[in-house]
N, CA, C and O atoms as a Maestro MAE file, in Angstrom:
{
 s_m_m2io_version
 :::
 2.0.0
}

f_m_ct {
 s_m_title
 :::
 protein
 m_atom[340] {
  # First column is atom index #
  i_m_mmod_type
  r_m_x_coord
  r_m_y_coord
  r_m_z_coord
  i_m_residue_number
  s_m_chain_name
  s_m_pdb_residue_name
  s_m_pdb_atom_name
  i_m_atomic_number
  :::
  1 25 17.084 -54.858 29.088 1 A "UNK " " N  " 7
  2 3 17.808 -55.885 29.814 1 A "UNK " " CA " 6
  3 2 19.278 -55.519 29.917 1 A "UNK " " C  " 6
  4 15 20.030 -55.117 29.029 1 A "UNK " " O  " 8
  5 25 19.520 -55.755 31.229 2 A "UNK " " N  " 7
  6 3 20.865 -55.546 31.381 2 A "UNK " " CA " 6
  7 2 22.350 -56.512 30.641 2 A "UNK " " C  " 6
  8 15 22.625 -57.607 31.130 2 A "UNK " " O  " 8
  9 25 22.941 -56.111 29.811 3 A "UNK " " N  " 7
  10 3 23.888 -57.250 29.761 3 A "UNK " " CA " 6
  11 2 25.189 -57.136 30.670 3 A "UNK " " C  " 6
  12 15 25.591 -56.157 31.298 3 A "UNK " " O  " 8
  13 25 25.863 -58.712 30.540 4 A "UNK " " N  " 7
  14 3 27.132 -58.574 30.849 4 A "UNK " " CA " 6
  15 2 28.368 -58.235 30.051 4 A "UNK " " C  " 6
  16 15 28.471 -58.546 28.865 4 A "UNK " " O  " 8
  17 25 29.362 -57.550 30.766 5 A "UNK " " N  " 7
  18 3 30.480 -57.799 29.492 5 A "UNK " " CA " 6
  19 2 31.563 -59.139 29.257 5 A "UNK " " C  " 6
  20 15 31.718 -59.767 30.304 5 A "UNK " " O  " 8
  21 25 32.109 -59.529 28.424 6 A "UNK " " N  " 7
  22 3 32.297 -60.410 28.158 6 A "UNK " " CA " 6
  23 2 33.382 -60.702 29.582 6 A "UNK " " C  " 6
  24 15 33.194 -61.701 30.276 6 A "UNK " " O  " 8
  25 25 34.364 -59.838 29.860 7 A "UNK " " N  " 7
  26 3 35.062 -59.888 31.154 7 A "UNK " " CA " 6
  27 2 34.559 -60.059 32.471 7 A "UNK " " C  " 6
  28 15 35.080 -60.791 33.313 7 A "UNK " " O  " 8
  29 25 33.486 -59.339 32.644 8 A "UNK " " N  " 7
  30 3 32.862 -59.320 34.087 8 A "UNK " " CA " 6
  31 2 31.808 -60.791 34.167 8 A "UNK " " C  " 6
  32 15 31.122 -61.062 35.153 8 A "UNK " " O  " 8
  33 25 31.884 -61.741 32.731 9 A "UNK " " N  " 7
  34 3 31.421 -63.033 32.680 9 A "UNK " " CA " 6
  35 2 32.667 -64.155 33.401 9 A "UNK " " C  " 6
  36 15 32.569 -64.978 34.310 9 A "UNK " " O  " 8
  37 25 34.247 -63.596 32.215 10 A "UNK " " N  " 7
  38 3 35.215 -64.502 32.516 10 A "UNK " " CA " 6
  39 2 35.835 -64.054 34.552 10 A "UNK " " C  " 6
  40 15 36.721 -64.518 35.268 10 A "UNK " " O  " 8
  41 25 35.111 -63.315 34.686 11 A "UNK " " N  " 7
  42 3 36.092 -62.920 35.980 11 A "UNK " " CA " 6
  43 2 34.890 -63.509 37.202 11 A "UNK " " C  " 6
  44 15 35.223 -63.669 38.376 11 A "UNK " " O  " 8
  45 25 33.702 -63.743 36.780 12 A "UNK " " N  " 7
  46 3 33.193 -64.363 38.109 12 A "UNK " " CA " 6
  47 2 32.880 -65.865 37.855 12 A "UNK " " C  " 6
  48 15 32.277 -66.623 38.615 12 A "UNK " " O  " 8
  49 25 33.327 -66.101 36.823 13 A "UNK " " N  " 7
  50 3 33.776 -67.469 36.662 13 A "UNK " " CA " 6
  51 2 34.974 -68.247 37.536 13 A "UNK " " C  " 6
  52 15 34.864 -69.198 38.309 13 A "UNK " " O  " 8
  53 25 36.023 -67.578 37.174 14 A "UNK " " N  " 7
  54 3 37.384 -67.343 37.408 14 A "UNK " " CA " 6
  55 2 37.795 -67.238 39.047 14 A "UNK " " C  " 6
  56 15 38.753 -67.706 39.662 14 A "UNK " " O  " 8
  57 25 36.675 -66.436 39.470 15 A "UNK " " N  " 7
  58 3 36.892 -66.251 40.870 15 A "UNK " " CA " 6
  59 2 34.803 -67.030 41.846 15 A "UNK " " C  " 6
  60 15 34.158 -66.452 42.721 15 A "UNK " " O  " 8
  61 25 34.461 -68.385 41.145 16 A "UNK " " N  " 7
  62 3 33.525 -68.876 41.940 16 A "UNK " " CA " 6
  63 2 34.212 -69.693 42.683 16 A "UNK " " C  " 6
  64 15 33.581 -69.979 43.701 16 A "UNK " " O  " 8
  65 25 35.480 -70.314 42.602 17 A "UNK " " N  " 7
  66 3 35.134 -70.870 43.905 17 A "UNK " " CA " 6
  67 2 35.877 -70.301 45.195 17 A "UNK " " C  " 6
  68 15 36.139 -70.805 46.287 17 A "UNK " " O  " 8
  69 25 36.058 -69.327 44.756 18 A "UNK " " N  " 7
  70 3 36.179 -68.134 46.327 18 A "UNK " " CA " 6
  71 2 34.911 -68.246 47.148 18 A "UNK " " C  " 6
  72 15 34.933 -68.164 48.376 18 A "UNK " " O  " 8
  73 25 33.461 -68.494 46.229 19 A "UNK " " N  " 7
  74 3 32.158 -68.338 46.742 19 A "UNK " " CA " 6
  75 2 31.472 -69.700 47.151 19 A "UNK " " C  " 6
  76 15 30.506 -69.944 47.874 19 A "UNK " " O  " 8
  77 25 32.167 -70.345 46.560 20 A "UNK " " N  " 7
  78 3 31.475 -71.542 46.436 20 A "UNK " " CA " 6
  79 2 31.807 -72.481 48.137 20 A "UNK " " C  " 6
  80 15 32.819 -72.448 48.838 20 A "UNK " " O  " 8
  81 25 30.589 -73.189 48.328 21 A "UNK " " N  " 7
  82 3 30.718 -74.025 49.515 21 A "UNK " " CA " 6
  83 2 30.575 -75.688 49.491 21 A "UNK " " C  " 6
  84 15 29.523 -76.328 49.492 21 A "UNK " " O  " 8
  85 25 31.520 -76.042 49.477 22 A "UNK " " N  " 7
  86 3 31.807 -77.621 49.813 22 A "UNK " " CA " 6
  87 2 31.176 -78.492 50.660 22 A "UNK " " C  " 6
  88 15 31.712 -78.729 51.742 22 A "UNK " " O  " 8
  89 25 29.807 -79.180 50.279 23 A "UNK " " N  " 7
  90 3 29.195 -79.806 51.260 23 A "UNK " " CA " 6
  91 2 29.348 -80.981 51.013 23 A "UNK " " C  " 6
  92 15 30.042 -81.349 50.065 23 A "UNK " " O  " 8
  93 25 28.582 -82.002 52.008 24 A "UNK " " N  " 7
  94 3 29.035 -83.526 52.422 24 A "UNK " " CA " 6
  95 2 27.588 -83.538 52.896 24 A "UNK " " C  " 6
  96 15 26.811 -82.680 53.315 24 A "UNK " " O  " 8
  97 25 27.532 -84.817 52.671 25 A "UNK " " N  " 7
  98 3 26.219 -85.801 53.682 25 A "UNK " " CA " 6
  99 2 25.004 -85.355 53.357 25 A "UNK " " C  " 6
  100 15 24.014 -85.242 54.080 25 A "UNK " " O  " 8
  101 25 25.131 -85.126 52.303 26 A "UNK " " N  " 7
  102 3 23.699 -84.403 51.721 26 A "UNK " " CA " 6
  103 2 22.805 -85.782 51.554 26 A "UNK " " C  " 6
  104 15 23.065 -86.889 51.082 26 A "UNK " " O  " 8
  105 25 21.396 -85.085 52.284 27 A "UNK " " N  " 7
  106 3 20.277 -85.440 52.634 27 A "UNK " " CA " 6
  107 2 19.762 -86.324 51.477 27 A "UNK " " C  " 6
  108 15 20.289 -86.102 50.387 27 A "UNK " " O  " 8
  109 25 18.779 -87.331 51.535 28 A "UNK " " N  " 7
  110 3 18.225 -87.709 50.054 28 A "UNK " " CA " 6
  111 2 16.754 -87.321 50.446 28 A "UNK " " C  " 6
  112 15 16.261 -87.326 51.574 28 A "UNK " " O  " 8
  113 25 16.398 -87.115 49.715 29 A "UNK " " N  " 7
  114 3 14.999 -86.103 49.938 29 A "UNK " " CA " 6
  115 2 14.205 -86.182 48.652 29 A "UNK " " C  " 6
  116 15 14.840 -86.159 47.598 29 A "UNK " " O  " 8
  117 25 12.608 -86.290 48.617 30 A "UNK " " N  " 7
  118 3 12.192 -86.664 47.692 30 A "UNK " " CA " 6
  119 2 10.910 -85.845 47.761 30 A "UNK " " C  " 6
  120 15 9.993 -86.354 48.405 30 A "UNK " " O  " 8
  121 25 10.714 -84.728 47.233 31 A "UNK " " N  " 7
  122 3 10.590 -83.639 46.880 31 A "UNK " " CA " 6
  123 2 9.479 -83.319 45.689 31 A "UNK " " C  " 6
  124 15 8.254 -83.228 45.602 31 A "UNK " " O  " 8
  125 25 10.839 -83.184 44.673 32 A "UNK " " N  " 7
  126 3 10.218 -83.054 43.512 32 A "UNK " " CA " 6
  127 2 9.697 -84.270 42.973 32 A "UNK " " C  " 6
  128 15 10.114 -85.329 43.444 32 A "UNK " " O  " 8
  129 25 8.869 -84.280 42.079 33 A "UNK " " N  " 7
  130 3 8.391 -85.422 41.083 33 A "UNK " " CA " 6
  131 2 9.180 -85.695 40.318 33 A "UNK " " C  " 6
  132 15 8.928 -86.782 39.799 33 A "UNK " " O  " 8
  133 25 10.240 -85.144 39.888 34 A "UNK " " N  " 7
  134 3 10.723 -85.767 38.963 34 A "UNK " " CA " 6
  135 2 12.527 -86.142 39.752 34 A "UNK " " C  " 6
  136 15 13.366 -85.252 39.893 34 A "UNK " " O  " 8
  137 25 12.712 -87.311 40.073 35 A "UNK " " N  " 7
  138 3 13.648 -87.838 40.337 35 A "UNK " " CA " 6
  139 2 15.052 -87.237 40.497 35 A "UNK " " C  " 6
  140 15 15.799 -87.299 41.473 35 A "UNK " " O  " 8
  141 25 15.219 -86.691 39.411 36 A "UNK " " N  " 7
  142 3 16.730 -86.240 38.935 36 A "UNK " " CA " 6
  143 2 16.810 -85.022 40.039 36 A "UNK " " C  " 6
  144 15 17.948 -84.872 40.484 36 A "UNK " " O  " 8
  145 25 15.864 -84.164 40.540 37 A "UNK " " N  " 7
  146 3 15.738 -83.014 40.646 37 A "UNK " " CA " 6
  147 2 16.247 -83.079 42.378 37 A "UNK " " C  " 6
  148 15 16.664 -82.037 42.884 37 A "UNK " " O  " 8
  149 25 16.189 -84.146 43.075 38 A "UNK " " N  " 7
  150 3 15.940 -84.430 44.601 38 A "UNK " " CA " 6
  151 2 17.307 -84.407 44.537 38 A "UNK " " C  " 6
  152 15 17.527 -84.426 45.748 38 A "UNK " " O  " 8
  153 25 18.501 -84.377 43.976 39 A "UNK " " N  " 7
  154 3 20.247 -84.757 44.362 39 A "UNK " " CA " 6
  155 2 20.122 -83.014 44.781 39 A "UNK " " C  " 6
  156 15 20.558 -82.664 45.878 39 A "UNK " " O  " 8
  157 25 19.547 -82.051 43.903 40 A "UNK " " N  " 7
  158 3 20.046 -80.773 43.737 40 A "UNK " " CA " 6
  159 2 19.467 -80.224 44.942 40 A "UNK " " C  " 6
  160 15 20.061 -79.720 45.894 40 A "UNK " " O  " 8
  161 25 18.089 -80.409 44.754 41 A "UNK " " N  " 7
  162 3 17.407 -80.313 46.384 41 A "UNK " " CA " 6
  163 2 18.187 -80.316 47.416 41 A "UNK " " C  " 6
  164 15 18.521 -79.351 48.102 41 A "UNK " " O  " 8
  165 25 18.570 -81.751 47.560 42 A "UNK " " N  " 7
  166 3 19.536 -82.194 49.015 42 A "UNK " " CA " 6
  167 2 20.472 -81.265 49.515 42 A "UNK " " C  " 6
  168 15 20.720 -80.876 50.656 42 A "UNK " " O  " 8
  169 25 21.183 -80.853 47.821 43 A "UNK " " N  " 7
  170 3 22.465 -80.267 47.895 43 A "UNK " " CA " 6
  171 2 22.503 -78.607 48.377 43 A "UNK " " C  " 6
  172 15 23.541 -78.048 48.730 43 A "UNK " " O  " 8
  173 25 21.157 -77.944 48.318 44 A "UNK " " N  " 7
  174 3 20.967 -76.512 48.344 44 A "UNK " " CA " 6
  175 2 20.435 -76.810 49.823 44 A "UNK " " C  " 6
  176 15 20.606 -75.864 50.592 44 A "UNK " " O  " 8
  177 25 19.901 -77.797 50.300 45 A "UNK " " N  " 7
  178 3 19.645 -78.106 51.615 45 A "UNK " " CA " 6
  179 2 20.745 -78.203 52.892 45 A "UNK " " C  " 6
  180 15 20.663 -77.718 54.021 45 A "UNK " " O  " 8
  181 25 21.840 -79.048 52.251 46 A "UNK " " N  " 7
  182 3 23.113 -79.898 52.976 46 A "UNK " " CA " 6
  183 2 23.706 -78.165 52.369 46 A "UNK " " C  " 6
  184 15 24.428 -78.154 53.366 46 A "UNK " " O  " 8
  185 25 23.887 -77.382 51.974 47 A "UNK " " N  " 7
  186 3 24.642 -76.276 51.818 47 A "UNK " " CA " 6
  187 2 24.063 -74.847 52.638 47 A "UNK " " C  " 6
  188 15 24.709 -73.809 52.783 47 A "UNK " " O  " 8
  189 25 22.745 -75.098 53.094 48 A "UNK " " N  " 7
  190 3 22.058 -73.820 53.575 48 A "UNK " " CA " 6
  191 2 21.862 -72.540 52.378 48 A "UNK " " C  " 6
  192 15 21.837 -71.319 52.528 48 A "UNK " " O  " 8
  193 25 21.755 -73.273 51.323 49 A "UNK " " N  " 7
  194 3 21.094 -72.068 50.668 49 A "UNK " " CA " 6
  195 2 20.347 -71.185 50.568 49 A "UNK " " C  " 6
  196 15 19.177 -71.414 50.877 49 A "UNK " " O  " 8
  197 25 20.743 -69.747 50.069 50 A "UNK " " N  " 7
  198 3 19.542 -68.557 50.503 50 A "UNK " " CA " 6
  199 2 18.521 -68.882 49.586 50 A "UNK " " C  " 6
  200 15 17.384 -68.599 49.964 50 A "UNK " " O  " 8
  201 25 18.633 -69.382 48.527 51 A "UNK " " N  " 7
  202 3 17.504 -69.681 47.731 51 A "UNK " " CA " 6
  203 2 18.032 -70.237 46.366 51 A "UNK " " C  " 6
  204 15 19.160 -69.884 46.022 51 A "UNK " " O  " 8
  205 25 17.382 -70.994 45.636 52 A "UNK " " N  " 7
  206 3 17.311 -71.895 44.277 52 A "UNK " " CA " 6
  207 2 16.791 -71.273 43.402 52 A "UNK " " C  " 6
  208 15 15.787 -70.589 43.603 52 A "UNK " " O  " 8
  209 25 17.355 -71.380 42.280 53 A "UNK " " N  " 7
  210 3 16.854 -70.650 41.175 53 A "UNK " " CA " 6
  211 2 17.200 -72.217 40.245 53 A "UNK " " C  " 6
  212 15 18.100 -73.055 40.201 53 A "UNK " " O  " 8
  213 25 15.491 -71.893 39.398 54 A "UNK " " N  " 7
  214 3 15.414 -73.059 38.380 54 A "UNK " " CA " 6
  215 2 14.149 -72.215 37.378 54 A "UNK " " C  " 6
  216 15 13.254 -71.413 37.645 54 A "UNK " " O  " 8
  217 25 14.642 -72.894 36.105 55 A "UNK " " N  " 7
  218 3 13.325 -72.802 35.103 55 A "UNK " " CA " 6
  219 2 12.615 -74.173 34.912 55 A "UNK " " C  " 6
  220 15 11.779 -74.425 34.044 55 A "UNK " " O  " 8
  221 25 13.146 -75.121 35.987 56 A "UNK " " N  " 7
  222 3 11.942 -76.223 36.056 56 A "UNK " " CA " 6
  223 2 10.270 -76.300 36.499 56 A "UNK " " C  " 6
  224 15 9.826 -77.157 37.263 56 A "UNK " " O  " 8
  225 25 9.526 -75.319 35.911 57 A "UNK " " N  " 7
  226 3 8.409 -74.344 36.376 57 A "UNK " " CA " 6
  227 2 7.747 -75.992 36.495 57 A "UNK " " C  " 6
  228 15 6.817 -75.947 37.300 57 A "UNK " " O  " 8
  229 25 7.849 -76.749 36.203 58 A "UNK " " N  " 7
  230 3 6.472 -77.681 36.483 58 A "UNK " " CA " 6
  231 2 6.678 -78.847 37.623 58 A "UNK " " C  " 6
  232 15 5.885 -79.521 38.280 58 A "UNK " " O  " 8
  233 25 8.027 -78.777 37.556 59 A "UNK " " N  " 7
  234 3 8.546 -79.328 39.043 59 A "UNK " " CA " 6
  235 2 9.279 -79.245 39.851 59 A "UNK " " C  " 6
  236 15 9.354 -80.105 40.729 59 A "UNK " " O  " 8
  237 25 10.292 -77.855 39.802 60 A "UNK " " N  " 7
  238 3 11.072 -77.644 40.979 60 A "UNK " " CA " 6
  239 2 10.113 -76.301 41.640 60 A "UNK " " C  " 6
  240 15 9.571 -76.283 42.745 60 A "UNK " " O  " 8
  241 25 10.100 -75.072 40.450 61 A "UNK " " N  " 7
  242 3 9.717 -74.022 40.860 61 A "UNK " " CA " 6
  243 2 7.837 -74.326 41.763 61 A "UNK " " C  " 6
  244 15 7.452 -73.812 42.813 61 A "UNK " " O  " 8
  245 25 7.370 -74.921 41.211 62 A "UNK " " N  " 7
  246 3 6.150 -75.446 41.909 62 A "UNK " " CA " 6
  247 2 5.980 -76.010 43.461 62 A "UNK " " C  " 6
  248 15 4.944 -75.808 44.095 62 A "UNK " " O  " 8
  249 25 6.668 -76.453 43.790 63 A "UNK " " N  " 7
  250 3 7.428 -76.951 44.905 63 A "UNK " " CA " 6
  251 2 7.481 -75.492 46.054 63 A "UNK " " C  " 6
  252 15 7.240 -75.572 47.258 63 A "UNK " " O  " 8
  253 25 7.934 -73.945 45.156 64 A "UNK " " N  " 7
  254 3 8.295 -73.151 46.006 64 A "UNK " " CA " 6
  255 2 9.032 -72.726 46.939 64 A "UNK " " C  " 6
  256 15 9.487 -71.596 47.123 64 A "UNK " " O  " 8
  257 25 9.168 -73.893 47.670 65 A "UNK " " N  " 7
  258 3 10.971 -73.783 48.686 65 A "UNK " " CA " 6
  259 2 10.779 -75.707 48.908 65 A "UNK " " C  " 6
  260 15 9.965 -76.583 48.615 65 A "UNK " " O  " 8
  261 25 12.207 -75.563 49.656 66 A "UNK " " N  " 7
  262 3 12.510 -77.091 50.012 66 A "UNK " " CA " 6
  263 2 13.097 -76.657 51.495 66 A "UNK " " C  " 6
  264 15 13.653 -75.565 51.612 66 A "UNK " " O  " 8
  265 25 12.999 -77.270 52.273 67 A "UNK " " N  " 7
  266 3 13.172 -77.138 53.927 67 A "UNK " " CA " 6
  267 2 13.584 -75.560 53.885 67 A "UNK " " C  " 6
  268 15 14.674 -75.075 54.189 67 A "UNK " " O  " 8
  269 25 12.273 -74.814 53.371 68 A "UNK " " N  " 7
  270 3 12.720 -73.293 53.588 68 A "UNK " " CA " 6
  271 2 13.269 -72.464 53.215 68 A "UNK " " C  " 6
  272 15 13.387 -71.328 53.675 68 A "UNK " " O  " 8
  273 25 13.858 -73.118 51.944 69 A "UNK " " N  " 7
  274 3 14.801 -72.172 51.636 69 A "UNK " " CA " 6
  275 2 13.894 -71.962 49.943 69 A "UNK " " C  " 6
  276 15 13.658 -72.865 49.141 69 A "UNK " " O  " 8
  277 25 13.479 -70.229 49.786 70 A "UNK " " N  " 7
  278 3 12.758 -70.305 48.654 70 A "UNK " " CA " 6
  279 2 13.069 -70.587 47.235 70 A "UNK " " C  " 6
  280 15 14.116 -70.073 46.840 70 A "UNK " " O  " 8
  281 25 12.414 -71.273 46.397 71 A "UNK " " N  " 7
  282 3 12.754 -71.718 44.981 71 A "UNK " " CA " 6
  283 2 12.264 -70.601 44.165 71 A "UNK " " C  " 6
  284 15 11.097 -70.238 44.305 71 A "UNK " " O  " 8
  285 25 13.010 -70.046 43.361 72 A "UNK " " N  " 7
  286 3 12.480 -68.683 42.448 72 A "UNK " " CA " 6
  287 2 13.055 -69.348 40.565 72 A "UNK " " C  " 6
  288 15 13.981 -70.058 40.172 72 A "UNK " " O  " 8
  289 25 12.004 -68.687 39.943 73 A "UNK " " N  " 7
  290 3 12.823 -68.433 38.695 73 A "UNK " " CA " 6
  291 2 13.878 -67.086 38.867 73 A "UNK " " C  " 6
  292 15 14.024 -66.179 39.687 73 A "UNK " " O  " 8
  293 25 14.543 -67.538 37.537 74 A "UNK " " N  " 7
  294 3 15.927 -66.468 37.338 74 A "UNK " " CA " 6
  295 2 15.262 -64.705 37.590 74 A "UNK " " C  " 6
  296 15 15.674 -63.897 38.423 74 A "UNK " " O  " 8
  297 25 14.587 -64.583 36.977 75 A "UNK " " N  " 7
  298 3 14.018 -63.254 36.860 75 A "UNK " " CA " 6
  299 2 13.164 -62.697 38.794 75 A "UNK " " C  " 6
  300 15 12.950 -61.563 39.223 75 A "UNK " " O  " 8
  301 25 12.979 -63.681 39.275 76 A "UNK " " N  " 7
  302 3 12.492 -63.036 40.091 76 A "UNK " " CA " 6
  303 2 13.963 -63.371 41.606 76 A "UNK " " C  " 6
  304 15 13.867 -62.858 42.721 76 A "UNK " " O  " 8
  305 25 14.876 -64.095 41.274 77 A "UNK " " N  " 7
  306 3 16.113 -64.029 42.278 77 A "UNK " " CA " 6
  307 2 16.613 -62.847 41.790 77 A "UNK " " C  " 6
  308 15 17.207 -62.060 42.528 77 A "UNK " " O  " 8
  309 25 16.436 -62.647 40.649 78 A "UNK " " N  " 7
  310 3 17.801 -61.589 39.748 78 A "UNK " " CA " 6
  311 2 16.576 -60.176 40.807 78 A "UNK " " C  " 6
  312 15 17.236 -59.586 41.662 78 A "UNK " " O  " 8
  313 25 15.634 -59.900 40.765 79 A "UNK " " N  " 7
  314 3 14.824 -58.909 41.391 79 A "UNK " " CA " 6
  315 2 15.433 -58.938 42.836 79 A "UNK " " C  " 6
  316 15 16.083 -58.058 43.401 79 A "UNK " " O  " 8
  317 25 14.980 -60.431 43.383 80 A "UNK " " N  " 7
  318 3 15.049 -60.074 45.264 80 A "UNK " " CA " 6
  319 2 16.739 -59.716 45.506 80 A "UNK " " C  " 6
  320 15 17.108 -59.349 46.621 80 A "UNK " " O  " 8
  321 25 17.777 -59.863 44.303 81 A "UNK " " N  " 7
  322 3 19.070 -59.600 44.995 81 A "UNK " " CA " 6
  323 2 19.013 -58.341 44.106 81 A "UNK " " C  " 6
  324 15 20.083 -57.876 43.712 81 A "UNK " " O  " 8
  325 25 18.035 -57.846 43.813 82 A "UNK " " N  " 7
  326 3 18.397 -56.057 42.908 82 A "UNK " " CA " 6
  327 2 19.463 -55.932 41.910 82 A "UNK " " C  " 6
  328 15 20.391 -55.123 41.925 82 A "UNK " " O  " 8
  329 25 19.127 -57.131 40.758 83 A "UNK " " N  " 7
  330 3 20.303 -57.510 39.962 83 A "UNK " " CA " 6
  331 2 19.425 -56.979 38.410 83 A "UNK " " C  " 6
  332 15 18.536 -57.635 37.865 83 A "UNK " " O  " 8
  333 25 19.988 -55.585 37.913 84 A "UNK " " N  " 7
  334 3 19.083 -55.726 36.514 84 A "UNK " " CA " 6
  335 2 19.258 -56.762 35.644 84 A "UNK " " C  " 6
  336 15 20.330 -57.256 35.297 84 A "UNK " " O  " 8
  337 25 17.962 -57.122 35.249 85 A "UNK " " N  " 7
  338 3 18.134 -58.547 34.595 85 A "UNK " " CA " 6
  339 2 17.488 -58.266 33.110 85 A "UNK " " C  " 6
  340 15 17.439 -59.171 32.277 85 A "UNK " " O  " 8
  :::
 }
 m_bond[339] {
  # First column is bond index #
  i_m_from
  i_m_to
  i_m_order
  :::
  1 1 2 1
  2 2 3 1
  3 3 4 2
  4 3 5 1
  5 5 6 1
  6 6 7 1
  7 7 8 2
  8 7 9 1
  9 9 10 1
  10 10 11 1
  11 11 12 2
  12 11 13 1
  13 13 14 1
  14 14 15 1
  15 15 16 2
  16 15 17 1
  17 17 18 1
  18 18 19 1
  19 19 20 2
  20 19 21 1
  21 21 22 1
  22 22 23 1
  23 23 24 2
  24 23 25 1
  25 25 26 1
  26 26 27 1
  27 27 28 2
  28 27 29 1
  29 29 30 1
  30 30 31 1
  31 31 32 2
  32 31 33 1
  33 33 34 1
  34 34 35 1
  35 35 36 2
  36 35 37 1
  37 37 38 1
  38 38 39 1
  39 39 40 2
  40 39 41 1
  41 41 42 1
  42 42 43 1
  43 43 44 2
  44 43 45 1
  45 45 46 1
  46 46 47 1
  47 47 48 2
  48 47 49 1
  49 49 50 1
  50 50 51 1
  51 51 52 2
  52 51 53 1
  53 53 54 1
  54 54 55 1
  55 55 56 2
  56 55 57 1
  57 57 58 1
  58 58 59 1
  59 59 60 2
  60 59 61 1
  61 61 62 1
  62 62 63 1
  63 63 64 2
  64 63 65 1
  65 65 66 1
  66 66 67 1
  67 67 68 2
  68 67 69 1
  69 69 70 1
  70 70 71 1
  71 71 72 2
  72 71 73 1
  73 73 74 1
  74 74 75 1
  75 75 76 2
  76 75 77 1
  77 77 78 1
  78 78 79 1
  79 79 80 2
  80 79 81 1
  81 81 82 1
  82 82 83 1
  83 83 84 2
  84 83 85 1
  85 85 86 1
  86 86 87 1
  87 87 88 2
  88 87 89 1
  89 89 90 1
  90 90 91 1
  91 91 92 2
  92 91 93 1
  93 93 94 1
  94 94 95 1
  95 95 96 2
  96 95 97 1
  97 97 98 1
  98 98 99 1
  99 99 100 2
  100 99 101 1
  101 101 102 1
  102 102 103 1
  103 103 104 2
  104 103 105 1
  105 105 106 1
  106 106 107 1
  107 107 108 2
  108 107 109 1
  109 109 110 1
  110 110 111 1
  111 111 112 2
  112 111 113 1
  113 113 114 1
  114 114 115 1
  115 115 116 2
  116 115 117 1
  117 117 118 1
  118 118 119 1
  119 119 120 2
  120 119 121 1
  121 121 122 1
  122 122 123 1
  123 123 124 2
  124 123 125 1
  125 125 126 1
  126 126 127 1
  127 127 128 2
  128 127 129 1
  129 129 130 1
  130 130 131 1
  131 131 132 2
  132 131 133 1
  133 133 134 1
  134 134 135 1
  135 135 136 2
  136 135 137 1
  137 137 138 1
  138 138 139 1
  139 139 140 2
  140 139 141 1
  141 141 142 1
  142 142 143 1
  143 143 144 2
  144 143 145 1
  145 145 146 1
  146 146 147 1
  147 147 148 2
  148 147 149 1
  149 149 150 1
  150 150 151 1
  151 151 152 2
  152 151 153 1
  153 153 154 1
  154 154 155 1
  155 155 156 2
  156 155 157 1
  157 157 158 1
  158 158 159 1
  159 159 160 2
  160 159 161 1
  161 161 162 1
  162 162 163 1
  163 163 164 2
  164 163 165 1
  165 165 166 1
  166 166 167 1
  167 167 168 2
  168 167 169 1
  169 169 170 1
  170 170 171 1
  171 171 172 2
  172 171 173 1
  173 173 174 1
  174 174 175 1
  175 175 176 2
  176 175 177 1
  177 177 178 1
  178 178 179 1
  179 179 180 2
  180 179 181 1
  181 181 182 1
  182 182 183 1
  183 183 184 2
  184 183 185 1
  185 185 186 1
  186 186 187 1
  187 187 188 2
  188 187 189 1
  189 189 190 1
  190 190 191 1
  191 191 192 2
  192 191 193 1
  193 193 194 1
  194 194 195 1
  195 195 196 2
  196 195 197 1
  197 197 198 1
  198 198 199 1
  199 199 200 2
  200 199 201 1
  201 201 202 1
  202 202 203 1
  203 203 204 2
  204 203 205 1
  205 205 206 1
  206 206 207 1
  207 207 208 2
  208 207 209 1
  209 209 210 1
  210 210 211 1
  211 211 212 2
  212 211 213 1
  213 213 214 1
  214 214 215 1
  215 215 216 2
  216 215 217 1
  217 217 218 1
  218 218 219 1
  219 219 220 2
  220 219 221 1
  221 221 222 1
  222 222 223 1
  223 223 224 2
  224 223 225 1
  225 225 226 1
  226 226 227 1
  227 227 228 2
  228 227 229 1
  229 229 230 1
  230 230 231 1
  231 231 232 2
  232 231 233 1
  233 233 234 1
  234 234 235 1
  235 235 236 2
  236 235 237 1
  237 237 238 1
  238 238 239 1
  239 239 240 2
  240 239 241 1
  241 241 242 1
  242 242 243 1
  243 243 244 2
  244 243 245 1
  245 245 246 1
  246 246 247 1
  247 247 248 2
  248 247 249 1
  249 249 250 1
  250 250 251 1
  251 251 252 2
  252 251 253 1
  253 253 254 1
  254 254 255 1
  255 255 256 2
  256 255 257 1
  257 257 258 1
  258 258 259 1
  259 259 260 2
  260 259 261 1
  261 261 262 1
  262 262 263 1
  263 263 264 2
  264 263 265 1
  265 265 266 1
  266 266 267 1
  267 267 268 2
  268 267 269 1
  269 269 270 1
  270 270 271 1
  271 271 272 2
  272 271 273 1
  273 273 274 1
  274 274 275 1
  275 275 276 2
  276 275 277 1
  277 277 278 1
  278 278 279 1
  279 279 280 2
  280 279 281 1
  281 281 282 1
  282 282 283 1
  283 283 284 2
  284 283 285 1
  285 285 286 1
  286 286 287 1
  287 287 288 2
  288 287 289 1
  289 289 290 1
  290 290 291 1
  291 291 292 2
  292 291 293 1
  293 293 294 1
  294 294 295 1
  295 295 296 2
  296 295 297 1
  297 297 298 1
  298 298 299 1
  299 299 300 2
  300 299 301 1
  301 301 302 1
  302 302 303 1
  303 303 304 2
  304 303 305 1
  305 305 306 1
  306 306 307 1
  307 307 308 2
  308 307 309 1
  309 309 310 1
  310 310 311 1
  311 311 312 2
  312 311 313 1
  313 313 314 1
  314 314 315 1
  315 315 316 2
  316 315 317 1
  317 317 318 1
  318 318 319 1
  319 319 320 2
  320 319 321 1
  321 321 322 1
  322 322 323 1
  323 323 324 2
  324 323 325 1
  325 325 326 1
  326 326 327 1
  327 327 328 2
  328 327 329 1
  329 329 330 1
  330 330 331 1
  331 331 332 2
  332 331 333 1
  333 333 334 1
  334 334 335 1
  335 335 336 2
  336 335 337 1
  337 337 338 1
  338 338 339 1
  339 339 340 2
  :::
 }
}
């Protein structure tokens, strides 16, 4: 497994919200089974996300995508973006 170093942790911290996108009017959408999970939904929805990463295997990752956009565990996003994990 690949690690990080403790710097290349504090520096893409430091510099997320260069990456980060500011959305509004997010959708309410009811999705998952478990309640809590539909705000985050909305929000990867109302943002156009390339994809969700969760270890909620029994109710987000099950689900598989939400309006299209695919739901992965960590290990298999960390693969489709060619990230040793």
């Amino acid at each position: 497994r690949g690690k990080f170093h403790p710097a290349e942790i504090r520096e893409f911290f430091d510099n997320i919200d260069s990456k980060a996108i500011i959305v509004a009017d997010i959708p309410e959408v009811e999705l998952s089974p478990d309640p809590n999970d539909n705000p985050i939904l909305g929000t990867a929805i109302a943002g156009h996300a390339d994809l969700i990463v969760s270890g909620d295997k029994s109710d987000v990752v099950a689900l598989r995508q939400a309006a299209g956009i695919p739901i992965l565990i960590a290990r298999e996003a960390l693969s489709r973006l060619r990230i040793p994990g």
